[in-house]
Kinemage of the C-alpha trace (Angstrom):
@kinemage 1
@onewidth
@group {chain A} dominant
@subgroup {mainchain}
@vectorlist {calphas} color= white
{ca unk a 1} P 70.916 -0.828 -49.921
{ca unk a 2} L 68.597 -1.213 -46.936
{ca unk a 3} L 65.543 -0.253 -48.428
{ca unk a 4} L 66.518 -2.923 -50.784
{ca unk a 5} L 67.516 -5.204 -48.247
{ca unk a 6} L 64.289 -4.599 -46.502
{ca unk a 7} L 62.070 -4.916 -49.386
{ca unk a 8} L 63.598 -8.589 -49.558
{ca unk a 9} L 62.759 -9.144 -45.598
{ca unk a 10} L 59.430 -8.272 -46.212
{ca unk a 11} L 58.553 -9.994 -49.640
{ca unk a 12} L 59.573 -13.424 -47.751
{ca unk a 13} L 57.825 -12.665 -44.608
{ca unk a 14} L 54.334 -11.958 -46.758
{ca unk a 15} L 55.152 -15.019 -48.807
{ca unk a 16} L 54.897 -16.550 -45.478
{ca unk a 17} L 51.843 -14.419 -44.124
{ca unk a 18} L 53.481 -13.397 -41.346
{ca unk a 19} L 51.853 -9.838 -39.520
{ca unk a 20} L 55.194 -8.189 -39.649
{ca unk a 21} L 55.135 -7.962 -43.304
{ca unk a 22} L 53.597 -4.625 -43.714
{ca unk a 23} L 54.779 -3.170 -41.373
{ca unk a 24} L 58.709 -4.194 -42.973
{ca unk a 25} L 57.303 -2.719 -46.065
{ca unk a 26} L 56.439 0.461 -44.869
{ca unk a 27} L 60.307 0.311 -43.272
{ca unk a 28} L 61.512 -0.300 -46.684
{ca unk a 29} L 59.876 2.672 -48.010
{ca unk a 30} L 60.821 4.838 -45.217
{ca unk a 31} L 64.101 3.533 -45.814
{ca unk a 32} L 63.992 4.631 -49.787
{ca unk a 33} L 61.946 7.753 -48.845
{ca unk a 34} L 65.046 8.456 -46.487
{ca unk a 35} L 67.725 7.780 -49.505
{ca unk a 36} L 66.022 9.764 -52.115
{ca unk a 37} L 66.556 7.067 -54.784
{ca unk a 38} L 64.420 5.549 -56.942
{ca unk a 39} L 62.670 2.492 -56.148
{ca unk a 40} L 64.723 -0.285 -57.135
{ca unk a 41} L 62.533 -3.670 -55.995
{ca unk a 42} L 60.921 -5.431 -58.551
{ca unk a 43} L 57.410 -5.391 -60.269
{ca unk a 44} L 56.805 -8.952 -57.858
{ca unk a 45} L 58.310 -7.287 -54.430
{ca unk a 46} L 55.383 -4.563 -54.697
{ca unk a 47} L 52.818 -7.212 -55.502
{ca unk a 48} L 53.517 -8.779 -52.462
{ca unk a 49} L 53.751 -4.853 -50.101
{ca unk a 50} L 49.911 -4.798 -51.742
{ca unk a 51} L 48.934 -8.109 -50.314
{ca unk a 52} L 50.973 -7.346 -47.051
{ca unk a 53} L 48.846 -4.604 -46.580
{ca unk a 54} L 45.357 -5.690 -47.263
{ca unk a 55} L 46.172 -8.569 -45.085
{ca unk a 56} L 48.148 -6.975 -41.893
{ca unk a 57} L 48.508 -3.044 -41.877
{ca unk a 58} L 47.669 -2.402 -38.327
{ca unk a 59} L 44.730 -0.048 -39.182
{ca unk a 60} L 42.696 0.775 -41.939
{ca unk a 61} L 44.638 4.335 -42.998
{ca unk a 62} L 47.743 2.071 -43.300
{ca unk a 63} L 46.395 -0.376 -45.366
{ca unk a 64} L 45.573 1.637 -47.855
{ca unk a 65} L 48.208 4.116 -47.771
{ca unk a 66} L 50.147 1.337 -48.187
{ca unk a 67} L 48.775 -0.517 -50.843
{ca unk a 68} L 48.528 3.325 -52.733
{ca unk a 69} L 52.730 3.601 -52.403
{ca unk a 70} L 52.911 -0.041 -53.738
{ca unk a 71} L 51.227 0.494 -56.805
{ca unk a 72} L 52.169 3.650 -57.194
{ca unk a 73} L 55.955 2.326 -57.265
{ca unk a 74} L 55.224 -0.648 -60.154
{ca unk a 75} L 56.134 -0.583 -63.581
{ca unk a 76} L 53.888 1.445 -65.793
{ca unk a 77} L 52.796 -2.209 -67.878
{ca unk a 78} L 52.117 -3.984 -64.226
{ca unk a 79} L 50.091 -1.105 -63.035
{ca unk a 80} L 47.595 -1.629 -65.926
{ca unk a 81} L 46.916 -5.107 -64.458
{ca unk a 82} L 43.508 -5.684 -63.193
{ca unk a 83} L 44.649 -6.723 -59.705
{ca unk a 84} L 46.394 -3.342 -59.100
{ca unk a 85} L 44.376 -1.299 -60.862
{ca unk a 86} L 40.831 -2.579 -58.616
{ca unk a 87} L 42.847 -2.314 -54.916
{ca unk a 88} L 44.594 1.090 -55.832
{ca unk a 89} L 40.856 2.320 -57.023
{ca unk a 90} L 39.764 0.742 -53.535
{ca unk a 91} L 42.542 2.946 -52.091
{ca unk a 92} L 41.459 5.873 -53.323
{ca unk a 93} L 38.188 5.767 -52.383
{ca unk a 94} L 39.241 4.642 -48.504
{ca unk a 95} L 41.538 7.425 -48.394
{ca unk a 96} L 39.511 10.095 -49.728
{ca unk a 97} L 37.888 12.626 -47.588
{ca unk a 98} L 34.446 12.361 -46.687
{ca unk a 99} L 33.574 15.843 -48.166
{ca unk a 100} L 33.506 17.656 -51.309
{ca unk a 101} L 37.145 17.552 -50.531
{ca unk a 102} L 37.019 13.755 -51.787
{ca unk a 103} L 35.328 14.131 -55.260
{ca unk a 104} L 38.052 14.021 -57.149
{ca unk a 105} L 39.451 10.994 -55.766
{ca unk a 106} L 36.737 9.297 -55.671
{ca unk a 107} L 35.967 10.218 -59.765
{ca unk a 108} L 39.233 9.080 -60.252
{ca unk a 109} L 38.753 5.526 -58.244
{ca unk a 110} L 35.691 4.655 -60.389
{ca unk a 111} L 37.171 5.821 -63.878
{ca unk a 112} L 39.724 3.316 -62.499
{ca unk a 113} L 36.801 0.856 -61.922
{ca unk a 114} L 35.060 1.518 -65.007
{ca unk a 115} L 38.903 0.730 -66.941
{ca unk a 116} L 38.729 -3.156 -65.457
{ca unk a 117} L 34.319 -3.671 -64.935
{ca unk a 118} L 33.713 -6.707 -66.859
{ca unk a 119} L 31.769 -10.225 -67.413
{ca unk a 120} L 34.592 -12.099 -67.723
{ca unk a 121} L 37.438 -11.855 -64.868
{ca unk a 122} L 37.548 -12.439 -61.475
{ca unk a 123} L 38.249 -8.574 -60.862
{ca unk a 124} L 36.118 -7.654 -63.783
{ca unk a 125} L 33.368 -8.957 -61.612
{ca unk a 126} L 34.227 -7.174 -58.601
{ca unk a 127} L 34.483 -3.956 -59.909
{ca unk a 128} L 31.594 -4.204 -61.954
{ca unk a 129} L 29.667 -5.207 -58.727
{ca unk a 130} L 31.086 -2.304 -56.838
{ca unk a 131} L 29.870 0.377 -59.555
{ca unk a 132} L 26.412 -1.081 -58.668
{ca unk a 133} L 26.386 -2.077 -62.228
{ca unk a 134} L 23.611 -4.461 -63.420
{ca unk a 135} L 25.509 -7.476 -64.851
{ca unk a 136} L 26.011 -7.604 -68.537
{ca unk a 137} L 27.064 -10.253 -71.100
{ca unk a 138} L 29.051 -8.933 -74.577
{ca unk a 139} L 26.524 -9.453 -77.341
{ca unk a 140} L 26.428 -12.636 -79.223
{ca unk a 141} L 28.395 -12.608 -82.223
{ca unk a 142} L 26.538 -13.672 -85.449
{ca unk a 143} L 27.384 -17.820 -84.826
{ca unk a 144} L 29.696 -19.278 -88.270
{ca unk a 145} L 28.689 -18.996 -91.335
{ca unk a 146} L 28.210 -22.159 -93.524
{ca unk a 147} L 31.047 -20.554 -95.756
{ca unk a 148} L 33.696 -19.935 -92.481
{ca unk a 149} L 32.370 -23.627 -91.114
{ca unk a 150} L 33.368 -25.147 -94.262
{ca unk a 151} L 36.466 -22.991 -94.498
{ca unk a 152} L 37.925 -24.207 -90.959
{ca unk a 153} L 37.068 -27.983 -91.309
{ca unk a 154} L 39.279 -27.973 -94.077
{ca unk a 155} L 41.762 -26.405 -93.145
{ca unk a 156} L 44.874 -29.008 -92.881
{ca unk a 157} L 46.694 -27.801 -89.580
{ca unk a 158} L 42.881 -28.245 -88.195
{ca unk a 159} L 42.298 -31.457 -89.630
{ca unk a 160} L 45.583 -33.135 -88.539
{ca unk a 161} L 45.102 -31.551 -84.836
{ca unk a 162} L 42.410 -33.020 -84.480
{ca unk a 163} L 43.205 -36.495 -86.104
{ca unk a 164} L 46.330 -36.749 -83.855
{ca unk a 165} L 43.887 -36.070 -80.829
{ca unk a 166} L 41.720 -38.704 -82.000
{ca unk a 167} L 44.799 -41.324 -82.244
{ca unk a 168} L 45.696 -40.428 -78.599
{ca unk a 169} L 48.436 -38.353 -79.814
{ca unk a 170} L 47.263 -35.358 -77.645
{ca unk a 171} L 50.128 -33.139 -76.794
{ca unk a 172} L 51.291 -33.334 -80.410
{ca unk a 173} L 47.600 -32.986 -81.791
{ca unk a 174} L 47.527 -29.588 -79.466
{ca unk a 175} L 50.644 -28.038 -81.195
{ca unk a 176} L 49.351 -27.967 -84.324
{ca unk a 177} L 45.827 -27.245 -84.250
{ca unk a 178} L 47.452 -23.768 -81.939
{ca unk a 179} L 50.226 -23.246 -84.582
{ca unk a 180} L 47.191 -23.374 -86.787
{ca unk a 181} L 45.496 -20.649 -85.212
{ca unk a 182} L 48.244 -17.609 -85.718
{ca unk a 183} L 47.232 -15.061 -87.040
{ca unk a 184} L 43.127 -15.608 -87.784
{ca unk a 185} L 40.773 -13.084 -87.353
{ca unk a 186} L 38.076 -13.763 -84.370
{ca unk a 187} L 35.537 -14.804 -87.199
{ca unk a 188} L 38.096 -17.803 -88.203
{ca unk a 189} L 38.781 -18.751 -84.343
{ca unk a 190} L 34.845 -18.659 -83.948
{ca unk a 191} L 34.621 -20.922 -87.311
{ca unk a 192} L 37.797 -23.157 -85.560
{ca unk a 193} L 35.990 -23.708 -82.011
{ca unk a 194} L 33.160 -24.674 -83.651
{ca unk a 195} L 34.541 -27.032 -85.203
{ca unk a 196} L 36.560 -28.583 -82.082
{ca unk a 197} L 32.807 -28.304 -79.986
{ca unk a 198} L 31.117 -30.248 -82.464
{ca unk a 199} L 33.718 -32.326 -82.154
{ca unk a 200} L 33.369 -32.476 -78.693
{ca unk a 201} L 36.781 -31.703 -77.974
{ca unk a 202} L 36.019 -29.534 -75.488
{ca unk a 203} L 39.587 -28.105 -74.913
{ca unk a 204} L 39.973 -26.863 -77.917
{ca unk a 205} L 36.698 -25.625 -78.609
{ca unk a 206} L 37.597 -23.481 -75.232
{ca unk a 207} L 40.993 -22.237 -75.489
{ca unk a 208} L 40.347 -21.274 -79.502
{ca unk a 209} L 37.388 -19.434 -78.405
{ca unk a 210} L 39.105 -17.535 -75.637
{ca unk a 211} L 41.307 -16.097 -78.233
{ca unk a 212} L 39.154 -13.659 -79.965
{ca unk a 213} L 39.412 -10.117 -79.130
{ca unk a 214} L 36.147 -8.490 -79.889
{ca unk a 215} L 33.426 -11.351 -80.943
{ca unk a 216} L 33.428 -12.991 -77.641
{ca unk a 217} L 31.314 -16.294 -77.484
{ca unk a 218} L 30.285 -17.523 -74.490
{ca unk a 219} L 28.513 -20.712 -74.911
{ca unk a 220} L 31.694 -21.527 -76.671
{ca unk a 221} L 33.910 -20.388 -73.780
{ca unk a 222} L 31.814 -21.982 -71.440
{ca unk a 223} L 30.276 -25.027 -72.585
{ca unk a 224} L 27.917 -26.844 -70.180
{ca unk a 225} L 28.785 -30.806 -71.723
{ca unk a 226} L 27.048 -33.924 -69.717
{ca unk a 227} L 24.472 -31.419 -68.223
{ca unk a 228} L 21.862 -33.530 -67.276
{ca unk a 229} L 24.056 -35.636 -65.508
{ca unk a 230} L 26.307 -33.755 -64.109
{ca unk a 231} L 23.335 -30.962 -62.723
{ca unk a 232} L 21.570 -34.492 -61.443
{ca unk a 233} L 24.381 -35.579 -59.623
{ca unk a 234} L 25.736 -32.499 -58.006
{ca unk a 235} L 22.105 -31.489 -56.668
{ca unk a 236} L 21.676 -35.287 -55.691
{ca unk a 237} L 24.383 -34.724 -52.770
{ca unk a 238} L 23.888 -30.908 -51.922
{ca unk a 239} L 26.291 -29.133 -54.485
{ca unk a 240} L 26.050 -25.841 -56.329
{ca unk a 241} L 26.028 -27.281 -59.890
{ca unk a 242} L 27.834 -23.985 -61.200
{ca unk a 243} L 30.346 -24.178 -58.544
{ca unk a 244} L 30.690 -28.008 -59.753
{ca unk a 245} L 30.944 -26.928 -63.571
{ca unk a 246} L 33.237 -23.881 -62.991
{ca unk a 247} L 35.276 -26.273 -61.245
{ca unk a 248} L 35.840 -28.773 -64.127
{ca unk a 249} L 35.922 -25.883 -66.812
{ca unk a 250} L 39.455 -24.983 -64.486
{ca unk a 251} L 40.544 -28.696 -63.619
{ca unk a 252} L 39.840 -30.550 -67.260
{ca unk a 253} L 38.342 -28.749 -69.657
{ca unk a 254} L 35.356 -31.207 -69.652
{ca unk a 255} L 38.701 -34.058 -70.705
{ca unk a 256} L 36.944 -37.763 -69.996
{ca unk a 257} L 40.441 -38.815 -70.715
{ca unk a 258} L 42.596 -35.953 -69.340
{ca unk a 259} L 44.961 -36.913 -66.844
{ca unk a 260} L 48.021 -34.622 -65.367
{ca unk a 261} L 51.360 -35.515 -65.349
{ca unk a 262} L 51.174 -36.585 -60.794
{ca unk a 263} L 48.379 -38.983 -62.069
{ca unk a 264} L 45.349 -37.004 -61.978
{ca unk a 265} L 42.479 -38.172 -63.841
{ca unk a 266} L 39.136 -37.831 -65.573
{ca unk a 267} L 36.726 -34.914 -65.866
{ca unk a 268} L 37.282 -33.849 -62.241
{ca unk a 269} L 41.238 -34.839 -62.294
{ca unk a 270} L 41.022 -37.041 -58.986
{ca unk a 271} L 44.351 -38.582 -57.565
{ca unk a 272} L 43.900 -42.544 -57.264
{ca unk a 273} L 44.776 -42.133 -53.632
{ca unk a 274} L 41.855 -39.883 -53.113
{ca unk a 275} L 39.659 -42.013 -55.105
{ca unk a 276} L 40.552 -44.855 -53.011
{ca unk a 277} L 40.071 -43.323 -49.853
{ca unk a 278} L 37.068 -41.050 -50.941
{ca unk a 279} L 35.573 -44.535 -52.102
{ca unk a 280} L 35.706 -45.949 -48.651
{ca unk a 281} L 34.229 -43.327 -47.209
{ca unk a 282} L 31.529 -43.267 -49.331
{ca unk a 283} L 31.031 -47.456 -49.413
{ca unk a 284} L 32.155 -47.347 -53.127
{ca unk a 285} L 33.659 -51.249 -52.005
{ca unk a 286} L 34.479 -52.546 -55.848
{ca unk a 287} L 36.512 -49.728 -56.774
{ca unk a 288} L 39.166 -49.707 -58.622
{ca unk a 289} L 42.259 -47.208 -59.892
{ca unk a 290} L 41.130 -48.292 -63.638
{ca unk a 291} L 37.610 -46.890 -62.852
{ca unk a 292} L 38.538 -43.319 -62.833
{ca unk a 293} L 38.624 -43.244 -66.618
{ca unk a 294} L 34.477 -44.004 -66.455
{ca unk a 295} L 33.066 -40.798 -66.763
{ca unk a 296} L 30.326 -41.460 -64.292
{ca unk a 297} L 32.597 -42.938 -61.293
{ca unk a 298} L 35.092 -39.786 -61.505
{ca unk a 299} L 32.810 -38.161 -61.304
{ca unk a 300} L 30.855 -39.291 -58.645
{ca unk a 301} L 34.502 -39.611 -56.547
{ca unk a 302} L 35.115 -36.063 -57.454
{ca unk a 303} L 31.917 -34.905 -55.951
{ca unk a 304} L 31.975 -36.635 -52.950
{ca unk a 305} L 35.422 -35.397 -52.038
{ca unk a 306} L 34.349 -31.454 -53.190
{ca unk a 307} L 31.376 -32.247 -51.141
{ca unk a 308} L 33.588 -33.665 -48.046
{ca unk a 309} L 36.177 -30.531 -48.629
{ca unk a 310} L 32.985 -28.062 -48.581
{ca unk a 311} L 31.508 -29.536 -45.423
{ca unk a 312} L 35.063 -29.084 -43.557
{ca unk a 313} L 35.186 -25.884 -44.394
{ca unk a 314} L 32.046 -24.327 -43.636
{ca unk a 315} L 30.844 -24.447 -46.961
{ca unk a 316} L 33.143 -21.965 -48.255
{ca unk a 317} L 33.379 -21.958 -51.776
{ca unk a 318} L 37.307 -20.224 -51.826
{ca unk a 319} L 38.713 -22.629 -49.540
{ca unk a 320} L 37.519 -25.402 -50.826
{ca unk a 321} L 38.996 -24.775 -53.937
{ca unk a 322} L 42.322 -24.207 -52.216
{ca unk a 323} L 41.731 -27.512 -50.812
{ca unk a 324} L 40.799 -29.298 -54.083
{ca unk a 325} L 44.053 -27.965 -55.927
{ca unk a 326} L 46.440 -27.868 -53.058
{ca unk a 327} L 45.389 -30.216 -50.478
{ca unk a 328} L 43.035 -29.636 -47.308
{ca unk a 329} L 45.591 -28.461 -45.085
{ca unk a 330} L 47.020 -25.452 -46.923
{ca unk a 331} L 43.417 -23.397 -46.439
{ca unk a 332} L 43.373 -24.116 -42.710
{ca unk a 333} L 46.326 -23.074 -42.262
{ca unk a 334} L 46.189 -19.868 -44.625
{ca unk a 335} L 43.015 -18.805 -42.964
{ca unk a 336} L 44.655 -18.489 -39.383
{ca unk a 337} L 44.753 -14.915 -38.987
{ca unk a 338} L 43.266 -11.993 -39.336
{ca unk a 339} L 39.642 -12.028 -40.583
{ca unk a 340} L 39.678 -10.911 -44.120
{ca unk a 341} L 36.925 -9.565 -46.829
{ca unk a 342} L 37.961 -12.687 -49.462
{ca unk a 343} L 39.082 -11.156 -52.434
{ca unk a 344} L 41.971 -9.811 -50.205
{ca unk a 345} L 42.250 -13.153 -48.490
{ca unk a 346} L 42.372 -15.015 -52.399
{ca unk a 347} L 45.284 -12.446 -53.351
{ca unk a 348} L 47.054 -14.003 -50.146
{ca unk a 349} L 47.541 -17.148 -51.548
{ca unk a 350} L 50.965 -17.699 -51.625
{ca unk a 351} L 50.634 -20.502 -54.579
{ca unk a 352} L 50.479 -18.334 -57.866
{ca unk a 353} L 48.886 -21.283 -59.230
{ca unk a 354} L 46.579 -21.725 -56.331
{ca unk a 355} L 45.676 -18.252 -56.490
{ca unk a 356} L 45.013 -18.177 -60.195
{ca unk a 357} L 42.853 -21.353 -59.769
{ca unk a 358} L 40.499 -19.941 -57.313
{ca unk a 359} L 40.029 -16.872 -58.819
{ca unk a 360} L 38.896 -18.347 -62.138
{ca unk a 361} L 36.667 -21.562 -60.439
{ca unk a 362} L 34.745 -18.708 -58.605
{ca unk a 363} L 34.678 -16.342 -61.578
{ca unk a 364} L 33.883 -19.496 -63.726
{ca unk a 365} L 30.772 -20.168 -61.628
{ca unk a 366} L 29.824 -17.269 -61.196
{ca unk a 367} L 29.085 -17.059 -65.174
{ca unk a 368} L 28.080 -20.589 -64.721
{ca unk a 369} L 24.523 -19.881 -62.280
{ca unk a 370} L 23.428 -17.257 -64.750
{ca unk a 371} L 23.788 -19.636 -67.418
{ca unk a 372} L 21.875 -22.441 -65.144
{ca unk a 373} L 19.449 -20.294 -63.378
{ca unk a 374} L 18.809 -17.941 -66.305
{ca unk a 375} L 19.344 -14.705 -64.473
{ca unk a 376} L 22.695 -12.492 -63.226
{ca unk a 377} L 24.387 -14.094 -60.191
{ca unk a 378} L 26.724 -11.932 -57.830
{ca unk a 379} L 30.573 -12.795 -57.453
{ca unk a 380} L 30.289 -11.738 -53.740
{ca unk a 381} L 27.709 -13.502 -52.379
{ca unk a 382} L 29.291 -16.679 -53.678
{ca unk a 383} L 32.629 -15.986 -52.241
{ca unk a 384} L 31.298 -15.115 -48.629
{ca unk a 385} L 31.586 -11.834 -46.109
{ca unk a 386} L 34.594 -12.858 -44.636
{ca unk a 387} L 36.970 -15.632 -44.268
{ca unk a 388} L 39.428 -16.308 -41.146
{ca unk a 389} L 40.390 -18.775 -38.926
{ca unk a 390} L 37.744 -21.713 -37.673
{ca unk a 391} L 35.147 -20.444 -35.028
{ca unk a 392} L 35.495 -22.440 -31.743
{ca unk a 393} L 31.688 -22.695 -32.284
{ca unk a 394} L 32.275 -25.139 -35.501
{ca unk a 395} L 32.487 -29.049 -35.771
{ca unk a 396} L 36.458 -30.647 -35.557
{ca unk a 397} L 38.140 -30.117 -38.758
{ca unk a 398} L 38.511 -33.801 -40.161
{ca unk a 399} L 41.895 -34.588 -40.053
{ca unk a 400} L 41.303 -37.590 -42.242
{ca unk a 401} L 40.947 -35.709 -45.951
{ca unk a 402} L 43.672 -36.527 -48.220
């Protein structure tokens, strides 16, 4: 009972990124350790003794000692995610001795990185940097045949999907073009986003695409719509135009007419209360709430608040998409703190959704500048060495951003 009691302490003070955390964890297995029973805290409990440590073990060893016991302690199924499986092969090779002592370890912490190293994730992208590998894209699958086109525009659940989208019927439209999709093969999801990107129905065209298993299409996964202007008008202001598109890949789905259920709208899913004060700031003095739906005026709002974000926090890419999804004030005050490497600092969002959303908007864009510059970009340079609280060295925070 108190190991279990202080598993519970400690998942609620990591939640809240306070520096005792790790150290309650390792009380909690001391505490089990002591009792000689099994571990009895759940699958999320040890998720959050992993982020406790990377983010305030008091010294290196205990970090990853720590992090080990945690993932070591999971569920077989939630070991064999990506998250675990990259920080326990970073444990492993941080614990392992520096001599020949340490081979084996450190064989078995890049088979571990090999398991995960791919194109396509967040972590993928790490580990595949960390193996020093050269990034790689999955071969491009022979595109739809004539035949399979042919075959997919017809069929019915497909053609009254997309008919109900057209009517404005949307969330109806999207149930039955995806009960449609059970059970094809990846050549008739191919043959189905095709379709939907011809149509320019750009969420569908994604999401179908993202389904297949082994043919793995990237220019259908990510799509580069309204690339003249939206490269023009990201560079016109000083923004990374991958950052810009990985962003609205995450927020929209390249949706003009998308709009969330708090009243987000447009390609870059801007509240009318940022709008209106964004459009202030910038002299915008005509605008209007109705003027979101324009393609062109979202987003230019969108940009100038991304571009207002970016500038308040020192241009770092991760925060600033905490900032655009959760508001500017959770990021400054998540970064107070230790100084942390920022894939460590990203799995210390306490927002699952938050954290999700950053991880994908950086992986996104990361795909995105190879696709723009025509050459491999690196997932670490564009999240940064370190992030932590505001130097006393840097310009007032602006207190103003909604």
């Amino acid at each position: 009972l108190k190991a279990a009691a202080w598993g519970v302490v400690a998942k609620q003070a990591a939640l809240k990124l306070q520096p005792e955390a790790a150290g309650w964890y390792r009380r909690a297995f001391d505490q089990q350790r002591a009792s000689q029973e099994p571990p009895a805290w759940s699958d999320d409990t040890l998720a959050w003794g992993v982020r406790a440590a990377l983010r305030s073990a008091p010294s290196e060893a205990e970090r990853w000692a720590l992090v080990q016991q945690a993932v070591g302690a999971m569920s077989a199924q939630e070991q064999k995610d990506a998250a675990w499986v990259y920080w326990r092969a970073r444990a492993l090779q941080a614990l392992a001795p520096r001599d020949a002592a340490g081979d084996e370890a450190r064989a078995s912490a890049r088979q571990l990185m090999q398991s995960i190293a791919s194109p396509l994730s967040f972590y993928g992208k790490l580990a595949s940097e960390d193996l020093g590998l050269r990034p790689s894209l999955p071969p491009t699958p022979a595109p739809p045949s004539p035949a399979e086109r042919e075959a997919a525009a017809g069929v019915p659940g497909l053609q009254r999907g997309l008919h109900m989208i057209g009517l404005g019927l949307r969330s109806e439209g999207v149930r039955e073009w995806n009960f449609t999709l059970r059970g094809m093969s990846d050549r008739d999801l191919l043959a189905a986003a095709q379709v939907a990107c011809e149509r320019e129905v750009w969420d569908r065209c994604i999401n179908t695409s993202d389904r297949t298993k082994a043919e793995i299409n990237l220019a259908q996964r990510f799509p580069t719509p309204f690339r003249q202007d939206v490269v023009a008008a990201a560079r016109r202001i000083g923004l990374d135009p991958a950052y810009v598109y990985g962003l609205i890949r995450q927020e929209s789905r390249f949706l003009v007419e998308a709009r969330s259920g708090v009243g987000a709208a447009g390609l870059m899913q801007v509240m009318p209360t940022t709008a209106q004060w964004t459009a202030a700031k910038i002299g915008m003095r005509d605008f209007r709430p109705e003027m979101l739906r324009d393609r062109d005026t979202n987003l230019r709002l969108g940009l100038a608040y991304l571009k207002l974000v970016l500038n308040d926090l020192g241009g770092s890419q991760p925060l600033a998409a905490v900032a655009y999804n959760a508001g500017p004030f959770r990021p400054k005050r998540w970064r107070e703190g230790p100084a942390l490497e920022p894939a460590a600092w990203i799995e210390n969002i306490p927002l699952y959704e938050t954290r999700d959303y950053v991880k994908k908007v950086v992986s996104n864009a990361t795909y995105y500048a190879g696709v723009l510059a025509g050459k491999p970009a690196s997932i670490k340079a564009r999240l940064g060495s370190v992030i932590g609280p505001r130097e006393a060295t840097d310009p007032p925070s602006d207190t103003d951003l909604p």
